[in-house]
N, C-alpha and C positions, 0 to 999 in steps of 0.2 A: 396116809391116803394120797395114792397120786392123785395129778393136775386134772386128768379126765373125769376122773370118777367124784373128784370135790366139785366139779362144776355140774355133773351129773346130778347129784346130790342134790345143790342149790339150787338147780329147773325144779327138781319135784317139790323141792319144800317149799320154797317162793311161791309155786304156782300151786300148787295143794294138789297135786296130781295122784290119784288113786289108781289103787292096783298095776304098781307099775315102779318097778327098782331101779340104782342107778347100773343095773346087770344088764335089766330092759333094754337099756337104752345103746345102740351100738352107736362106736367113735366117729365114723363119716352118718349118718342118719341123718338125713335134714329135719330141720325142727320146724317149717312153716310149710303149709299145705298139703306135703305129702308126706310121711314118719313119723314125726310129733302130732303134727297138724295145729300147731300153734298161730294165732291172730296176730293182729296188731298188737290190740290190746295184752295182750302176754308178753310182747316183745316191750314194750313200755315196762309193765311192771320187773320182768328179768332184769332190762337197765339198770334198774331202782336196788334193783338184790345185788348187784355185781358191783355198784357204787358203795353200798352202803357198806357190805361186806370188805372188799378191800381199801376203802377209808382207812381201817383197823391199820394195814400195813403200813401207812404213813407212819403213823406214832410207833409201830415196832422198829419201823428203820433208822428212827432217831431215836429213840431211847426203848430198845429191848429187854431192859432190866423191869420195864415199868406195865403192870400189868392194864390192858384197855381194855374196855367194857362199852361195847354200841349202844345205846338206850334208845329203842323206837323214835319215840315221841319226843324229839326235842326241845318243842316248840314253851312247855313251860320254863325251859331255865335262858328264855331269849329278854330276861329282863329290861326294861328299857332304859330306867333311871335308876336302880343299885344291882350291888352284888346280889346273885340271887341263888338262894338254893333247893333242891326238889331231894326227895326221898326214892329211891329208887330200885325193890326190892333187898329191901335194907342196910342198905345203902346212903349215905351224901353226897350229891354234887354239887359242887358250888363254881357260879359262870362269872366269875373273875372280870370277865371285862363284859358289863352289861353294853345296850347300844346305845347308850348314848356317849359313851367313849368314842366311838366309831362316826358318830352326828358332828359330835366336836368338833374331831381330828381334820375332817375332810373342808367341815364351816373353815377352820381356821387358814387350811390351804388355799380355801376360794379368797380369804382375807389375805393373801400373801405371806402368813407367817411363815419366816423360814423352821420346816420341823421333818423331822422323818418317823412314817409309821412306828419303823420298827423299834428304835428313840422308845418313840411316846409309849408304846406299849409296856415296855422295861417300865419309865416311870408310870404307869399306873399299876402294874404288881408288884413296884415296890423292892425292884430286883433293878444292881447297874448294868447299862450296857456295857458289850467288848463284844470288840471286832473278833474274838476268839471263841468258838462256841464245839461241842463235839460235833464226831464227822458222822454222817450216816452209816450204819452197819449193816452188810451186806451177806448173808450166810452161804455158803456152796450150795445148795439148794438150787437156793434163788440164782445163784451163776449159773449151772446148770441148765436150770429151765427155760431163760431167758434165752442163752445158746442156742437150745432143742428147738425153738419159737423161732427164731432167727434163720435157721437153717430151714426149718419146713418152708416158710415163704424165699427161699433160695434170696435173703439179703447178702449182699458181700460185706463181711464183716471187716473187712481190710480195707475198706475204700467206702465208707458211708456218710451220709448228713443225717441227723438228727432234729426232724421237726417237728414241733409243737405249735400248731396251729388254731388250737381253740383256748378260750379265755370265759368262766362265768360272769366277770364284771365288764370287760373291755367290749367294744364293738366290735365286729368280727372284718377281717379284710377282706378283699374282693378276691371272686374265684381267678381273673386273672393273674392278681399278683401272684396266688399260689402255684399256679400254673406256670408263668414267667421263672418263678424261683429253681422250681423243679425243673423245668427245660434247661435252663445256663446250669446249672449241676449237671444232668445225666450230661449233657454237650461237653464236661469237665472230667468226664470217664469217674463222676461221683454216682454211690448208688445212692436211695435215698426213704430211708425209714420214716413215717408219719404218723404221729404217736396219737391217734384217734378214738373214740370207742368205735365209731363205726366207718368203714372208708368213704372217702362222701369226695365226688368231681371236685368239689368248689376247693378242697385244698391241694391240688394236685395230683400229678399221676405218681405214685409213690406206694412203694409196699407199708402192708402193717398188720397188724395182728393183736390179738386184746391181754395188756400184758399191766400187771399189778404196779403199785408205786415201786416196790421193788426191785421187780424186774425191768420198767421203763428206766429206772434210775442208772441201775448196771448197764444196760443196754447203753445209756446214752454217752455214758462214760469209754467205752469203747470206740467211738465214732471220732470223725474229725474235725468236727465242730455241731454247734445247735444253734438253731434258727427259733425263735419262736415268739408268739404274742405276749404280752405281759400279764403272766397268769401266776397262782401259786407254786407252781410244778415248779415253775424255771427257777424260784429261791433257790431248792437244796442243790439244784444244777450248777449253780454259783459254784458251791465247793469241790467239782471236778478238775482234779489239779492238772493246771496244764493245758484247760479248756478253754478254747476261744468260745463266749456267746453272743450270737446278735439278739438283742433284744426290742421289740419293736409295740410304741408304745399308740393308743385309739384310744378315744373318748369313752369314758366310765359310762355306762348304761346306765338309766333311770333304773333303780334297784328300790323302789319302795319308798321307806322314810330315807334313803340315800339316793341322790339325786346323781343326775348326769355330771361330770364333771371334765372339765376342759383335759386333751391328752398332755399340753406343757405342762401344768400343772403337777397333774400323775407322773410324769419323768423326773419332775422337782423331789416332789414327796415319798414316792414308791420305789425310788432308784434300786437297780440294782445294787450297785460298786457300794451303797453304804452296809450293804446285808454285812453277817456275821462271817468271816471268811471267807467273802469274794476278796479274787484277784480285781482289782481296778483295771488292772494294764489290757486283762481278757474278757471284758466286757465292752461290747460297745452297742450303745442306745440309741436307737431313732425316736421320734418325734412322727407320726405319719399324718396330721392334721393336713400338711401342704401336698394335693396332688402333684406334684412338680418333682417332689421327693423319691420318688418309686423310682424314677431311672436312675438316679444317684445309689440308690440301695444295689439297685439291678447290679449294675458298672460296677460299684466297688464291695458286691458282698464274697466274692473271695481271695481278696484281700484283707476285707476285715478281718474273716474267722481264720488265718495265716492258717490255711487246710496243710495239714501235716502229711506227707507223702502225696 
């Protein structure tokens, strides 16, 4: 199934839309007020379809041999205090690392112990760490379509920055730094991709388009360096060989039973350079707590990311 018609598909199914095929549906069609005629509210839940659904590709891109299965309702195997397991159309899943692994981890870093997430995770599945782990797998496919998406928003593929400007747990930066960023690039005869679901002013003037863990991954490995907030995405980024990243660390958000947490802290604990298979040498980490900092990043961020051509 091509790209068009699988996303076709998902509008109708997500939204239960009757009498009405992914044939219906033509390639340029607008889908809000006039063609679709789709609300807000539809555009919310599609989000929710297009997340849920390509979640899946994360774990095919790291381990493709291994078959994954979304299950709706997550919320029973979010155990707090053991491993927990749920029954799932006959099925077992068992959540390995309940939350209060995660309560610990975090308690212990506000306590200064010196420890790293990804460390403590290994020890509690009971599995050693090493800096060596497999590489993400990328199929022609997914090269392909990433390209095709590339070229439709006319990105120059020979001369681009890679940003990643949104984070679930971290605070989010101000629209001017993202705007700052992107000015001293294009001013650099850089173009500049911005890995968004939706394009939005506050992160800069910057092309983009809605593109899978997959293809964001490929995509970014072509580029000549990444910029981004400290989020999950930027780990498997780590293992682009030959990648300069800037990584740019904000205060953990009040998340619930997990609490806000100072940004030195999180650059102590969440480092990149300890992940599995980062370069040390092509990473380099801020700290963004002190407003003072941002013209220091301004001034020396292409230098950091040693922009290749």
């Amino acid at each position: 199934m091509c790209l068009e018609k699988e996303i076709k598909t998902l509008i109708i199914e997500s939204l239960e839309l009757e009498d009405i095929t992914a044939d219906d549906i033509k390639d340029d069609e607008p889908l809000f007020i006039s063609g679709l005629g789709l609300d807000s509210i539809d555009a919310l839940e599609l989000g929710m379809a297009l997340k849920k659904k390509y979640h899946i590709d994360l774990v095919h891109m790291m381990h493709p041999e291994i078959e994954c299965v979304y299950i709706p309702d997550i919320l029973p195997l979010r155990g707090i205090d053991n491993i927990y397991k749920e029954t799932y159309k006959g099925r077992t899943f068992y959540n390995i690392l309940p939350f209060k692994h995660f309560i610990k981890l975090e308690n212990d870093l506000r306590r200064g112990i010196n420890l790293h997430y990804c460390e403590e995770i290994c020890k509690t599945m009971g599995v050693n760490y090493s800096k060596k782990a497999g590489m993400p797998f990328i199929s022609e496919a997914v090269k392909r379509s990433a390209i095709k998406k590339a070229h439709i928003i006319g990105l120059n593929l020979s001369k681009f920055i890679f940003i990643c400007p949104e984070s679930h747990s971290n605070k989010k930066l101000s629209a001017a730094f993202w705007n700052n960023i992107t000015e001293i690039l294009y001013s650099n005869n850089y173009d500049v991709f911005i890995n968004v679901l939706e394009l939005n002013a506050a992160y800069g003037i910057g092309k983009t388009c809605f593109l899978n863990f997959e293809e964001a991954y490929y995509l970014a490995s072509l580029s000549k360096g990444i910029i981004g907030l400290r989020s999950g995405f930027m780990e498997p980024l780590t293992s682009i060989n030959n990648m300069p990243v800037v990584c740019l660390y904000t205060d953990f958000k009040d998340r619930g039973l997990l609490h806000s947490m100072p940004s030195n802290i999180i650059k102590k604990g969440f480092s990149l350079k300890k992940l599995p298979n980062a370069v040390e040498s092509n990473i380099f980490e801020y700290n963004m707590e002190k407003p003072d900092i941002l013209p220091e990043i301004l001034n020396n961020i292409l230098s950091d990311l040693k922009l290749r051509g």
